[in-house]
CHARMM-style PDB file with segment names, atoms N, HN, CA, C and O in Angstrom:
ATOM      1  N   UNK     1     135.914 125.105 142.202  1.00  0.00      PROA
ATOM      2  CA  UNK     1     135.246 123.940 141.677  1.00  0.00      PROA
ATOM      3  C   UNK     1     134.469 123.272 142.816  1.00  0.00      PROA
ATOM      4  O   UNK     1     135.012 123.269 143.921  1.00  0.00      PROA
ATOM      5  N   UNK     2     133.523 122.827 142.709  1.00  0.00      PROA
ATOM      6  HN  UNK     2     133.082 122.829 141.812  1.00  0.00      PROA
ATOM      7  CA  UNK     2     132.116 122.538 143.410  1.00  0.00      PROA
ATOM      8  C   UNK     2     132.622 121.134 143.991  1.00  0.00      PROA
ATOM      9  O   UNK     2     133.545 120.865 143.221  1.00  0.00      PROA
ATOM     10  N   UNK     3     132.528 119.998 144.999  1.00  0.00      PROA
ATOM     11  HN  UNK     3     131.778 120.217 145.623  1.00  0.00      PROA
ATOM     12  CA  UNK     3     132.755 118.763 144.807  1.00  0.00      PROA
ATOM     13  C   UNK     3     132.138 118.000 144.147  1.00  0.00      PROA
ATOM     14  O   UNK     3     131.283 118.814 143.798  1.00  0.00      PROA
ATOM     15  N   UNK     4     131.785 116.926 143.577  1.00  0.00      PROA
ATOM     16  HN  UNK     4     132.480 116.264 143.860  1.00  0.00      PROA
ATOM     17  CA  UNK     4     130.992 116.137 143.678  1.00  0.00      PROA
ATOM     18  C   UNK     4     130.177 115.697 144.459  1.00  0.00      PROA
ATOM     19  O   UNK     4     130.854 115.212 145.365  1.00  0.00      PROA
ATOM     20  N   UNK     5     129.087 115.552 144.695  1.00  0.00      PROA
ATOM     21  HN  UNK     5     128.537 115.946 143.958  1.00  0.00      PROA
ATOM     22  CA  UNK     5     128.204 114.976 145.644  1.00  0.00      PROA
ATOM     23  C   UNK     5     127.110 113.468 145.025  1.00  0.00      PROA
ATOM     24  O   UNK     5     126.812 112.912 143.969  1.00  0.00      PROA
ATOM     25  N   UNK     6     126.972 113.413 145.785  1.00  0.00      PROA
ATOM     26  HN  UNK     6     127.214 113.864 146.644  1.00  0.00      PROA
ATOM     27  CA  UNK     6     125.746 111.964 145.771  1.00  0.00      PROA
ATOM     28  C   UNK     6     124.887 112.896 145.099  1.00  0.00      PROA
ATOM     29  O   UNK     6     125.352 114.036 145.112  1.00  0.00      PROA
ATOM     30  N   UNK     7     123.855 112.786 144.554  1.00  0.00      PROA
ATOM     31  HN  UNK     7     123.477 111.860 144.544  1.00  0.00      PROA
ATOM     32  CA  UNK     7     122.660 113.056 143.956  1.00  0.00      PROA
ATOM     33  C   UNK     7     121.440 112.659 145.318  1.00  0.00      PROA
ATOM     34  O   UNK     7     121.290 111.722 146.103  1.00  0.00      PROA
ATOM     35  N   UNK     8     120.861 113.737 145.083  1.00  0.00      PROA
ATOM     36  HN  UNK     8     120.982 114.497 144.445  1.00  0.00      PROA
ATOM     37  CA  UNK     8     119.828 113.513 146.286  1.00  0.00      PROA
ATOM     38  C   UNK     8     118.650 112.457 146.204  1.00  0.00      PROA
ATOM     39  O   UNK     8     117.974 111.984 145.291  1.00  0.00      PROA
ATOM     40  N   UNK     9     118.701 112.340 147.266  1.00  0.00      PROA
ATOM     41  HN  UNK     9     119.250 112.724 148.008  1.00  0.00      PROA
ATOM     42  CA  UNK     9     116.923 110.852 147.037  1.00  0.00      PROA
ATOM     43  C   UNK     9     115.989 111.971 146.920  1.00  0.00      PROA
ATOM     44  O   UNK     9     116.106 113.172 147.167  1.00  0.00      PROA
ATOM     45  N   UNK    10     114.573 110.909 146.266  1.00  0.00      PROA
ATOM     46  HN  UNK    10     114.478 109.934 146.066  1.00  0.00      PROA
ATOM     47  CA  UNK    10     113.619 111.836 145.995  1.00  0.00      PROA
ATOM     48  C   UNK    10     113.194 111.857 147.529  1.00  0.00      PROA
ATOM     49  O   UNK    10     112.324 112.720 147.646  1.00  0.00      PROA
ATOM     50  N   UNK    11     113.459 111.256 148.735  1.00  0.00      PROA
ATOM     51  HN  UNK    11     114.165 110.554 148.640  1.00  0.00      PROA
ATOM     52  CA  UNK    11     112.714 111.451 149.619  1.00  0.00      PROA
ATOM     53  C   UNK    11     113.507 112.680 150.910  1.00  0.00      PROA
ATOM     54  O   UNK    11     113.012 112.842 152.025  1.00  0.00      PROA
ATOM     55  N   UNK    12     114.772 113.413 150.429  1.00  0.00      PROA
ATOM     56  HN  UNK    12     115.174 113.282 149.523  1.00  0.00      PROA
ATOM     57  CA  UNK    12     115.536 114.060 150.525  1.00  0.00      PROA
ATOM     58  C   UNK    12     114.805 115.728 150.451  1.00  0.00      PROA
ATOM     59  O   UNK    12     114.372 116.536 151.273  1.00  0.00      PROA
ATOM     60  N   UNK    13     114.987 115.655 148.844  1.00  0.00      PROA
ATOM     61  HN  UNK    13     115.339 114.999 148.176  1.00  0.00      PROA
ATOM     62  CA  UNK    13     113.805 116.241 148.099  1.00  0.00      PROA
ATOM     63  C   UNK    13     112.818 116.893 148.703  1.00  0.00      PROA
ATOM     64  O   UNK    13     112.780 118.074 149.051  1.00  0.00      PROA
ATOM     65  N   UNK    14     111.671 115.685 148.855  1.00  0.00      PROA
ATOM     66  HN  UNK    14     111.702 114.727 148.572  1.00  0.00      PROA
ATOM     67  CA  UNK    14     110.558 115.791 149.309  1.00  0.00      PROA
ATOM     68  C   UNK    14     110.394 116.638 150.924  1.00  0.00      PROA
ATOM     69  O   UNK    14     109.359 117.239 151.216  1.00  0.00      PROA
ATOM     70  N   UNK    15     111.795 116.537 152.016  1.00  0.00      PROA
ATOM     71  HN  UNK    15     112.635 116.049 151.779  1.00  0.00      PROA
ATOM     72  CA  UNK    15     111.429 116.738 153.233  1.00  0.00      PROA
ATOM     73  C   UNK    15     112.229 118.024 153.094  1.00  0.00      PROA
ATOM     74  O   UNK    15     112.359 118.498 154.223  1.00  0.00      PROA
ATOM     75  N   UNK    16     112.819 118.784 152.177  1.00  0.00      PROA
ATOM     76  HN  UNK    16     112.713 118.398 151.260  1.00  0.00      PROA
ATOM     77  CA  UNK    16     113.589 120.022 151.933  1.00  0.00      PROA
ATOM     78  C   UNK    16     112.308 120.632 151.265  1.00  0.00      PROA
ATOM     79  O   UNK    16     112.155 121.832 151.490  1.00  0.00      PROA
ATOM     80  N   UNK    17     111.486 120.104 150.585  1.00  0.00      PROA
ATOM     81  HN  UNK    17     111.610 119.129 150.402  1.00  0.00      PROA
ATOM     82  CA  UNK    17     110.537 120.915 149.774  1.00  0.00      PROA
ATOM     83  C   UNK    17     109.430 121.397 150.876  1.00  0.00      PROA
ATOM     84  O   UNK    17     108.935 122.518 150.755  1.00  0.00      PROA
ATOM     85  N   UNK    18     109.037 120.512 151.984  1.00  0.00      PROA
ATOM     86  HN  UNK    18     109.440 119.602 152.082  1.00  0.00      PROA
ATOM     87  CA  UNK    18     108.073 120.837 152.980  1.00  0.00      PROA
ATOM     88  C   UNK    18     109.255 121.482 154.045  1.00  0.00      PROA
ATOM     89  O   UNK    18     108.631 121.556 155.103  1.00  0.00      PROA
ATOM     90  N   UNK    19     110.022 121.762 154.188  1.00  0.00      PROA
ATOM     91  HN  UNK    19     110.529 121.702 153.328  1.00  0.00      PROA
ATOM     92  CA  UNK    19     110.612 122.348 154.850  1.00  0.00      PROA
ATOM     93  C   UNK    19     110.694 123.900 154.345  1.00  0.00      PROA
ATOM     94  O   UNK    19     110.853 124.919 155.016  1.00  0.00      PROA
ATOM     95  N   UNK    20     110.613 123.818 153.637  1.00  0.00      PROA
ATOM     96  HN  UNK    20     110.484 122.990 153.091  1.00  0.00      PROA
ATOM     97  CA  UNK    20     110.390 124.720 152.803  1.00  0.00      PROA
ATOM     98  C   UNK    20     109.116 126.008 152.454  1.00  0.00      PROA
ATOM     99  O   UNK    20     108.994 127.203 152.189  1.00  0.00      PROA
ATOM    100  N   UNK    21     108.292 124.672 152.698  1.00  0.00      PROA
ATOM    101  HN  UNK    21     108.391 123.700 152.913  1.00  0.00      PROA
ATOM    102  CA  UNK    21     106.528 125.212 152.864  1.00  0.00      PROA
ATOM    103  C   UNK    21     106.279 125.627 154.208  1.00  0.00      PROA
ATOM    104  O   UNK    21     105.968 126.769 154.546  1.00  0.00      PROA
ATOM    105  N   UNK    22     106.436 124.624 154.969  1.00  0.00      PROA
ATOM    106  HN  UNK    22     106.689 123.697 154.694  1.00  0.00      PROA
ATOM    107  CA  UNK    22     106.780 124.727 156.584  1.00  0.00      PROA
ATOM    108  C   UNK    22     107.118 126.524 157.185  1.00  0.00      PROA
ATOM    109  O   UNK    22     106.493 127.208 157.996  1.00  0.00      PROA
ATOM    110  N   UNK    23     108.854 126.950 156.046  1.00  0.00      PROA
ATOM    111  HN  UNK    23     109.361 126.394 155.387  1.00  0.00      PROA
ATOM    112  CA  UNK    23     108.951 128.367 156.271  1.00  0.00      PROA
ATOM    113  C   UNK    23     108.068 129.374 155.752  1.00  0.00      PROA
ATOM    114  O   UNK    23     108.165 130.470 156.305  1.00  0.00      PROA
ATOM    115  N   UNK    24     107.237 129.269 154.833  1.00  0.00      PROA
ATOM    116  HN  UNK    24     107.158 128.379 154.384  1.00  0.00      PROA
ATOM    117  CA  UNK    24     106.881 130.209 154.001  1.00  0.00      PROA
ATOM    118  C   UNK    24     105.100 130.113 155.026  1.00  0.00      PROA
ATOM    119  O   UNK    24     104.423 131.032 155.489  1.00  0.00      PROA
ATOM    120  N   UNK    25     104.927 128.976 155.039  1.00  0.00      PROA
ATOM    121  HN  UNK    25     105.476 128.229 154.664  1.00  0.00      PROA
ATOM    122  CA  UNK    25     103.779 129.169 156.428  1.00  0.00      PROA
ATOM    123  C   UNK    25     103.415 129.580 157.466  1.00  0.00      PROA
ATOM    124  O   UNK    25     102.273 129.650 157.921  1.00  0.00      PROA
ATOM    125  N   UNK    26     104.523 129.919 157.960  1.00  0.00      PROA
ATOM    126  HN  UNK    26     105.451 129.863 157.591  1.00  0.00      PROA
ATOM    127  CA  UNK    26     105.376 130.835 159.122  1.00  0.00      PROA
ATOM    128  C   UNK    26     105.175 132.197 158.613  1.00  0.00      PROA
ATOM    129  O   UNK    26     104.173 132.771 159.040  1.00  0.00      PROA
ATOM    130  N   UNK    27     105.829 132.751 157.889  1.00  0.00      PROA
ATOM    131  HN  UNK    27     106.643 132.285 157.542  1.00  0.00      PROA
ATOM    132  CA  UNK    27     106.134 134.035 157.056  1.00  0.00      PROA
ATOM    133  C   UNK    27     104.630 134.638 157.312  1.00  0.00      PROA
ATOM    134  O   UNK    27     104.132 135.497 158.040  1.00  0.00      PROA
ATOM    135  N   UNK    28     104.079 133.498 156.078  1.00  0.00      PROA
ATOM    136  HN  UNK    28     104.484 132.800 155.487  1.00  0.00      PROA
ATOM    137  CA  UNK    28     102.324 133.917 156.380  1.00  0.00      PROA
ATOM    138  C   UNK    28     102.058 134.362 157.088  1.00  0.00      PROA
ATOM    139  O   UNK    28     101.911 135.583 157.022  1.00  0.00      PROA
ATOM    140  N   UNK    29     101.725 133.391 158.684  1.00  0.00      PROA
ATOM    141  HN  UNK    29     101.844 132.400 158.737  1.00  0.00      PROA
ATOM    142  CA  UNK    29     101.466 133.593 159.660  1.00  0.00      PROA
ATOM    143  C   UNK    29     101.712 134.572 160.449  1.00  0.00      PROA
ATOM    144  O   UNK    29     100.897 135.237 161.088  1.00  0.00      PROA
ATOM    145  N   UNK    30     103.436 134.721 160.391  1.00  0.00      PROA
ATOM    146  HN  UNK    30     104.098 134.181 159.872  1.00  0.00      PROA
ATOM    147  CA  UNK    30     103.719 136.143 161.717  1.00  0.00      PROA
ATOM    148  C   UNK    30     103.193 137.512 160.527  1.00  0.00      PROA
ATOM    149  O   UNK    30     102.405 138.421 160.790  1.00  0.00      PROA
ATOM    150  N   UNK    31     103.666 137.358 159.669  1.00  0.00      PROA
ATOM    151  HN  UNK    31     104.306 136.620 159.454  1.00  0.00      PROA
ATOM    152  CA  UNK    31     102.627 138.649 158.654  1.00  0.00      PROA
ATOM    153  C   UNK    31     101.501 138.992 159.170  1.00  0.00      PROA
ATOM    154  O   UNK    31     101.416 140.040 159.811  1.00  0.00      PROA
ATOM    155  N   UNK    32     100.435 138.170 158.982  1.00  0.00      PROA
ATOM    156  HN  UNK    32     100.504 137.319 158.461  1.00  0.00      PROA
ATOM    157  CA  UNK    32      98.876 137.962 159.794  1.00  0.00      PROA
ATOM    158  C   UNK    32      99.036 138.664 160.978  1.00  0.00      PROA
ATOM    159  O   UNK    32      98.560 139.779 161.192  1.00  0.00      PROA
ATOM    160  N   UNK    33      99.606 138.106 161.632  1.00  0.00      PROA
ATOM    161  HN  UNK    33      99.992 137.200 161.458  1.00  0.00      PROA
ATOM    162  CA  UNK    33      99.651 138.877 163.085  1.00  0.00      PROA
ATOM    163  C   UNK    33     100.054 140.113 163.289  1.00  0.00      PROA
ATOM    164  O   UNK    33      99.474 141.004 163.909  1.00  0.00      PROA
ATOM    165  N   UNK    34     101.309 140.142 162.617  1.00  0.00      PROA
ATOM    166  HN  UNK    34     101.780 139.418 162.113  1.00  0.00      PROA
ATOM    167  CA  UNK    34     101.900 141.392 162.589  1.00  0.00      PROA
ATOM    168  C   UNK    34     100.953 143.009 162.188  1.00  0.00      PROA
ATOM    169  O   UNK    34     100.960 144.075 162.804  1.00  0.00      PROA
ATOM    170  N   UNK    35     100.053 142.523 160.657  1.00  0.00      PROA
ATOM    171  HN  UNK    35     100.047 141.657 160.157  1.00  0.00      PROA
ATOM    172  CA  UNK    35      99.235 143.332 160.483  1.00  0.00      PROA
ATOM    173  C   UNK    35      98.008 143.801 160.953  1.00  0.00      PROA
ATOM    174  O   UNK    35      97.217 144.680 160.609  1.00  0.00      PROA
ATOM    175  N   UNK    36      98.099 142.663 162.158  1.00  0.00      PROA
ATOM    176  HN  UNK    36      98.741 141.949 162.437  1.00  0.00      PROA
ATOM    177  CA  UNK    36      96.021 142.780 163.226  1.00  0.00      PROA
ATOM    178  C   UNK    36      95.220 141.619 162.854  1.00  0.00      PROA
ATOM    179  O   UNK    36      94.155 141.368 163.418  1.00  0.00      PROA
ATOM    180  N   UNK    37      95.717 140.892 161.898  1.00  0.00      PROA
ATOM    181  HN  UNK    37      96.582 141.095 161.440  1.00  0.00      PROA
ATOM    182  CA  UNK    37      94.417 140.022 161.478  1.00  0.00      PROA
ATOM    183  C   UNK    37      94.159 139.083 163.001  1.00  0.00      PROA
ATOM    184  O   UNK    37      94.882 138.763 163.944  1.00  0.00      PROA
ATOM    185  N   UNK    38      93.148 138.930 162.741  1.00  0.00      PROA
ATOM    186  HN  UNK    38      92.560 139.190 161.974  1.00  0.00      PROA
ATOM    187  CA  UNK    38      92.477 138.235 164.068  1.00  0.00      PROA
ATOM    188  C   UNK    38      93.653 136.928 164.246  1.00  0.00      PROA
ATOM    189  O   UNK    38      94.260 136.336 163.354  1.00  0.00      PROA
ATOM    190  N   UNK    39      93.703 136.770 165.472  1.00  0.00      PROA
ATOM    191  HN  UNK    39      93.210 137.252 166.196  1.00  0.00      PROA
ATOM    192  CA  UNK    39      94.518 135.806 166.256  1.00  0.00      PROA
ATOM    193  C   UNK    39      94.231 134.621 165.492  1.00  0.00      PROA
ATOM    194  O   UNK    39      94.912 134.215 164.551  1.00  0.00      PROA
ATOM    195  N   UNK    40      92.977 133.980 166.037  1.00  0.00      PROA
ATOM    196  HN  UNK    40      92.424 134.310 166.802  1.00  0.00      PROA
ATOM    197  CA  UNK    40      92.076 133.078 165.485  1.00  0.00      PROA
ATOM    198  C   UNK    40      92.049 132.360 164.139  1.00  0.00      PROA
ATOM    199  O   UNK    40      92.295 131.189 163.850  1.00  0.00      PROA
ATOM    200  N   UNK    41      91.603 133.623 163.251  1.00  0.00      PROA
ATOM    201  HN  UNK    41      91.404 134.574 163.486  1.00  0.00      PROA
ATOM    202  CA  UNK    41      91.613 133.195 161.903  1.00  0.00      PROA
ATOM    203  C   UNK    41      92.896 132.988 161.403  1.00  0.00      PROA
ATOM    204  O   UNK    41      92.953 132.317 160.373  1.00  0.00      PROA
ATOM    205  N   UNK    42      94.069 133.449 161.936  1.00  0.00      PROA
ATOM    206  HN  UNK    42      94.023 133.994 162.773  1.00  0.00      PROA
ATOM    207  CA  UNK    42      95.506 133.184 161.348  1.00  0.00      PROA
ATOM    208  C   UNK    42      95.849 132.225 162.100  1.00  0.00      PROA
ATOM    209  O   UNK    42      96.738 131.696 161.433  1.00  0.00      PROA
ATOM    210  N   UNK    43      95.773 131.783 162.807  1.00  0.00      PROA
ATOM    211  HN  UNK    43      95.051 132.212 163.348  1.00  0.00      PROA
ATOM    212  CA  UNK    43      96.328 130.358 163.449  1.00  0.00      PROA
ATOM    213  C   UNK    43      95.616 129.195 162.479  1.00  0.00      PROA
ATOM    214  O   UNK    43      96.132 128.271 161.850  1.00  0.00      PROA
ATOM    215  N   UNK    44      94.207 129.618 162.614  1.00  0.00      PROA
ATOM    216  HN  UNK    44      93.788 130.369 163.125  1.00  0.00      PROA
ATOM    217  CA  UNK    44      93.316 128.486 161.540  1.00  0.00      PROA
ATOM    218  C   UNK    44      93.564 128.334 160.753  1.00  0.00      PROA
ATOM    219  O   UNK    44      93.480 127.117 160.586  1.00  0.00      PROA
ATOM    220  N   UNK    45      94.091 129.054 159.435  1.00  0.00      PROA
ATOM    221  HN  UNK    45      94.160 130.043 159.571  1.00  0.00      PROA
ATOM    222  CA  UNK    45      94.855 129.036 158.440  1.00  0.00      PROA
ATOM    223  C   UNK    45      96.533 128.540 158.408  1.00  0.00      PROA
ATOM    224  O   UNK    45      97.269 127.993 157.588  1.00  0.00      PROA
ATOM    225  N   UNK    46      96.627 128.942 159.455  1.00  0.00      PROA
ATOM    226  HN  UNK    46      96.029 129.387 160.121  1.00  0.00      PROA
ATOM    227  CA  UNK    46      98.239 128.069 159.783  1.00  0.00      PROA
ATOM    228  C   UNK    46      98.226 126.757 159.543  1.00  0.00      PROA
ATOM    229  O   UNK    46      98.739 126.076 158.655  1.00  0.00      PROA
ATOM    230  N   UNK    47      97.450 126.463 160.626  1.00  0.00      PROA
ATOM    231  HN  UNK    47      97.034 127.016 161.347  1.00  0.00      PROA
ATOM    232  CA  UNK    47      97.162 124.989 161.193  1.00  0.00      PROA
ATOM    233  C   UNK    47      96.838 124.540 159.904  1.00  0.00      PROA
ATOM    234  O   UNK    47      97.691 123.849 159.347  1.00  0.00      PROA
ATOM    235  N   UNK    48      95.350 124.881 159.054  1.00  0.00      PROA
ATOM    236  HN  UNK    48      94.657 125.442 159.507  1.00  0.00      PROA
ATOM    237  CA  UNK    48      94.969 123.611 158.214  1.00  0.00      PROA
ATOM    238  C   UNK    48      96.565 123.749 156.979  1.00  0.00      PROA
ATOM    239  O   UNK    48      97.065 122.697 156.581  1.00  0.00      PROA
ATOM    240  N   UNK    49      97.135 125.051 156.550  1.00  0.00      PROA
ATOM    241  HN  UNK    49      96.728 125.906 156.873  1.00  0.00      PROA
ATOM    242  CA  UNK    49      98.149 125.023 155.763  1.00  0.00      PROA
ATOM    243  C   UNK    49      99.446 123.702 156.058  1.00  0.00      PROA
ATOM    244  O   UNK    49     100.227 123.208 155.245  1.00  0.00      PROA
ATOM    245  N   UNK    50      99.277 123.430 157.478  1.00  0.00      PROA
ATOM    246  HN  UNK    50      98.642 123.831 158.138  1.00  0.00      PROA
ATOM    247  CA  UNK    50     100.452 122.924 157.943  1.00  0.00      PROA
ATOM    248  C   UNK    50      99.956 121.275 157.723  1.00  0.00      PROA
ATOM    249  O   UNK    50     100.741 120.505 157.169  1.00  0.00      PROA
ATOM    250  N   UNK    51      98.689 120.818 158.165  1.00  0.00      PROA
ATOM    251  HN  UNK    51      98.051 121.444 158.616  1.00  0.00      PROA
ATOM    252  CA  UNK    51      97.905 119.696 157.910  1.00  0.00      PROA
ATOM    253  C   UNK    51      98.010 119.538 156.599  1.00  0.00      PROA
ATOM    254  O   UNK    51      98.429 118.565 155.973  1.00  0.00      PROA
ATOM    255  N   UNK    52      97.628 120.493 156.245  1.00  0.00      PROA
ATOM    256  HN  UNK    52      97.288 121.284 156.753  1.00  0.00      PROA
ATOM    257  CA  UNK    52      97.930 119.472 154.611  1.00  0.00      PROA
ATOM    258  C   UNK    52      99.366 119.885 153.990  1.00  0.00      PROA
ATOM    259  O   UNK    52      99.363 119.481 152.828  1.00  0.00      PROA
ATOM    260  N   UNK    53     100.439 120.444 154.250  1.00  0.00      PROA
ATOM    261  HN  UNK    53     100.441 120.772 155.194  1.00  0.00      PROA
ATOM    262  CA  UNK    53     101.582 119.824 154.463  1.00  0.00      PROA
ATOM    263  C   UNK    53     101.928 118.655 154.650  1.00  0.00      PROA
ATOM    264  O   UNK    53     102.235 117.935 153.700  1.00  0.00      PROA
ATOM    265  N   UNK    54     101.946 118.262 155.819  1.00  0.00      PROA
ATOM    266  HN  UNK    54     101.697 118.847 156.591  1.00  0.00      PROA
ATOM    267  CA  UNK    54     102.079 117.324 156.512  1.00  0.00      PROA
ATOM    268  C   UNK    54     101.391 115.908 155.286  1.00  0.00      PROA
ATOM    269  O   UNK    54     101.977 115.131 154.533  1.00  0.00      PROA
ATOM    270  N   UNK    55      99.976 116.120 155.595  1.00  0.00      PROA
ATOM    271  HN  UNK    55      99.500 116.752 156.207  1.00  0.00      PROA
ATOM    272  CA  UNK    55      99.308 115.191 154.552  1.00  0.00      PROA
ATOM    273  C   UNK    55     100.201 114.639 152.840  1.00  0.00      PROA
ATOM    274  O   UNK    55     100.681 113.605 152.375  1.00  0.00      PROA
ATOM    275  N   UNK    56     100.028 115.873 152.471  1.00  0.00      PROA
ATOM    276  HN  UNK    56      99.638 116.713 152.848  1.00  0.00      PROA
ATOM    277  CA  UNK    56     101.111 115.715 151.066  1.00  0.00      PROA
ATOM    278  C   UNK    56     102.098 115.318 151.456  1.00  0.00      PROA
ATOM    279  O   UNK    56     102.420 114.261 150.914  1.00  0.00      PROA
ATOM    280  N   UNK    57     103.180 115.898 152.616  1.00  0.00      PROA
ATOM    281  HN  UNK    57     102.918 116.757 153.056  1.00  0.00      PROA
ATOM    282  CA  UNK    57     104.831 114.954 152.731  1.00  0.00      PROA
ATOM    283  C   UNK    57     104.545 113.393 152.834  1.00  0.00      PROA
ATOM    284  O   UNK    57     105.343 112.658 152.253  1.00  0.00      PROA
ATOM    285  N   UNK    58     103.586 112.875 153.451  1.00  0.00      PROA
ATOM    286  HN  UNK    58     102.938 113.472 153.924  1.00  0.00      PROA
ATOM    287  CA  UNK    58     103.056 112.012 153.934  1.00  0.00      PROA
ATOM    288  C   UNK    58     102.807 110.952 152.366  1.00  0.00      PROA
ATOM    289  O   UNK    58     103.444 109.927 152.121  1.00  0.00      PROA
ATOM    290  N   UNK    59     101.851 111.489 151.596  1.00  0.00      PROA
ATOM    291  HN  UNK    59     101.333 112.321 151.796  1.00  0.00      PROA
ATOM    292  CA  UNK    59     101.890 110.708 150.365  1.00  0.00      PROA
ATOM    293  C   UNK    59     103.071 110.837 149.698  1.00  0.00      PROA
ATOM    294  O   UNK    59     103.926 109.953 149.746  1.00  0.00      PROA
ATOM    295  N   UNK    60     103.217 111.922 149.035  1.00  0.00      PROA
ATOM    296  HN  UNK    60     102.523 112.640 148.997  1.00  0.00      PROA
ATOM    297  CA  UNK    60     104.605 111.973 148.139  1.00  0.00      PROA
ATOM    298  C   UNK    60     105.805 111.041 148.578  1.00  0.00      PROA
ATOM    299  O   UNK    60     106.467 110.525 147.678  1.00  0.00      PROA
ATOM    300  N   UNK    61     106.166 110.763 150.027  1.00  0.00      PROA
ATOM    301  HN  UNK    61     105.628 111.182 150.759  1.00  0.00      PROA
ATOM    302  CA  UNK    61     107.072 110.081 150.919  1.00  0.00      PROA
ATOM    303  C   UNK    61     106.444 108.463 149.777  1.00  0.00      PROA
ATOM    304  O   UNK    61     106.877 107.892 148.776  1.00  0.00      PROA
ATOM    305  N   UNK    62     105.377 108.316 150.594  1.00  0.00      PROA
ATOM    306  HN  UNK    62     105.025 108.779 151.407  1.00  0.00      PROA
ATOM    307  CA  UNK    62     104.917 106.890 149.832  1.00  0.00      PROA
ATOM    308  C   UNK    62     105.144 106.622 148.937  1.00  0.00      PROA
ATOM    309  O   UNK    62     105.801 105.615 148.671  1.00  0.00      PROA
ATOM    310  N   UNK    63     104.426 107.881 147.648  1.00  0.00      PROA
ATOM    311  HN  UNK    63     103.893 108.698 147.864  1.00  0.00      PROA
ATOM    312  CA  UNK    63     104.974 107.212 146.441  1.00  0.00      PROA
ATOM    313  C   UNK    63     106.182 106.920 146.160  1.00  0.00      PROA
ATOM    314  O   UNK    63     106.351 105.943 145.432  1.00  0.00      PROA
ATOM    315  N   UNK    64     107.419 107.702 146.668  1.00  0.00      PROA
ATOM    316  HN  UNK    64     107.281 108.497 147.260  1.00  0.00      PROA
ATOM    317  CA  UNK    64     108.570 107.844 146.190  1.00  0.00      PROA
ATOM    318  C   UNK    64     109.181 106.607 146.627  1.00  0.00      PROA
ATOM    319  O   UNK    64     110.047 105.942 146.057  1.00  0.00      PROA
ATOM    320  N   UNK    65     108.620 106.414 147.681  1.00  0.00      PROA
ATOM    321  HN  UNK    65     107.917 106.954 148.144  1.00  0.00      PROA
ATOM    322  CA  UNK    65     109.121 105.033 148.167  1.00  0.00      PROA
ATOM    323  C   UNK    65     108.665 103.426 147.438  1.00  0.00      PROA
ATOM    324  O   UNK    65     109.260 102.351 147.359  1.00  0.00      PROA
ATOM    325  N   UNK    66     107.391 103.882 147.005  1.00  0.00      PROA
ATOM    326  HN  UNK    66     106.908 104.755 147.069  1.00  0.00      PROA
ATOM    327  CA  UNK    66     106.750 102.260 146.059  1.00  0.00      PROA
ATOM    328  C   UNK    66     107.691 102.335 144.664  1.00  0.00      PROA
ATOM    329  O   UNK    66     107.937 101.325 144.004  1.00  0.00      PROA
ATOM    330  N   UNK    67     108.261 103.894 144.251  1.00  0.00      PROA
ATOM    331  HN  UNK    67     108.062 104.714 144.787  1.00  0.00      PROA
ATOM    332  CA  UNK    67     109.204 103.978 142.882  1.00  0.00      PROA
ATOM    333  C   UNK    67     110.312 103.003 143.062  1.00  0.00      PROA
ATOM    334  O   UNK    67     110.569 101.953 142.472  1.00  0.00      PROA
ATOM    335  N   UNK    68     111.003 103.743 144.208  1.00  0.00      PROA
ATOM    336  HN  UNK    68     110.794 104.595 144.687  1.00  0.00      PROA
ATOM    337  CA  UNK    68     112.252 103.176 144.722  1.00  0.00      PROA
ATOM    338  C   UNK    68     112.224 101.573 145.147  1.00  0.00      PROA
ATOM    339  O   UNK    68     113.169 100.939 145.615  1.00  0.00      PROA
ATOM    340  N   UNK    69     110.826 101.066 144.848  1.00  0.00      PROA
ATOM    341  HN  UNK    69     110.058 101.582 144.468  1.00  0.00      PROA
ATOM    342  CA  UNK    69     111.087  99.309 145.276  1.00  0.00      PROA
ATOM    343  C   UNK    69     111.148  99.444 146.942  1.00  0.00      PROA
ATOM    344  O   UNK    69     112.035  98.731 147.412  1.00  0.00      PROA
ATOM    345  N   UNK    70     110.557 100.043 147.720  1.00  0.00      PROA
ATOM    346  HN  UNK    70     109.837 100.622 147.338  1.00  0.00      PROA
ATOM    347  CA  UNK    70     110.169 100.131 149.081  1.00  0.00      PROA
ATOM    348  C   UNK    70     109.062  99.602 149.180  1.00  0.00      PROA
ATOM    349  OT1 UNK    70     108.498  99.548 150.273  1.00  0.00      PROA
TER     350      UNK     70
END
């Protein structure tokens, strides 16, 4: 039998879900490399993937927080 737990915040959530993206951006990335794709163009694609990560945790954080009376 499982314990009970707290129920997660949405802002819990939110930093497990980009943590999430975070890995699978990675994955991408050493793939890219792994197969020859240019250095360059796979970092560039990293990077802006990770920026707008970042960007979205960034709002979603907000909203969840104006829900919650923050």
């Amino acid at each position: 039998m499982m314990p009970d737990r707290e129920p997660r915040s949405a802002a819990e959530i939110i930093e497990s879900a980009f943590e999430d993206r975070v890995r699978d951006l990675f994955k991408v990335f050493a793939e890219a490399v792994y197969t020859g794709e240019p250095e360059a163009a796979s970092t560039a694609r990293f990077r802006r993937g990770l920026e707008s990560a970042k960007r979205v945790r960034a709002m979603a954080l907000a909203a969840a927080n104006e829900l919650e009376g923050g």
